[in-house]
N, C-alpha and C positions, 0 to 999 in steps of 0.2 A: 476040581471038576464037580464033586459034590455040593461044593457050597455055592460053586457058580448056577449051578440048575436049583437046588432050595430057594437062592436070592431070587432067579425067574418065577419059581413058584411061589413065594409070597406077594412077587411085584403081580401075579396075574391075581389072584387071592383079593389083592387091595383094590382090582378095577372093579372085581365082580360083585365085591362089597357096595365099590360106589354106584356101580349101573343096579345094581338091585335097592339100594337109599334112592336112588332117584325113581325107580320105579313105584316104590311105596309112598314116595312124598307124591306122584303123578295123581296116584290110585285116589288119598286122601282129599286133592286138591277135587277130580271128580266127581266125589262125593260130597265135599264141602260147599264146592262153587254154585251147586243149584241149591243149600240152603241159602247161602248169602242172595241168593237172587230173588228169592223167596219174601224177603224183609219188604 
């Protein structure tokens, strides 16, 4: 029981990892995209 809810808790762990990397690549990309447009 404990390790079946720990594995749940990692496996959520690992999404919010990824939606928060993609939120920061988002962030970088709106800040980068009007330099590049800028050229």
């Amino acid at each position: 029981m404990h390790s079946k809810n720990y594995l749940l808790l990692k496996e959520r762990q690992k999404k919010l990892t990824k939606s928060s990397w993609i939120a920061v690549c988002r962030r970088k990309a709106k800040i980068a995209l009007p330099a590049i447009l800028q050229y």
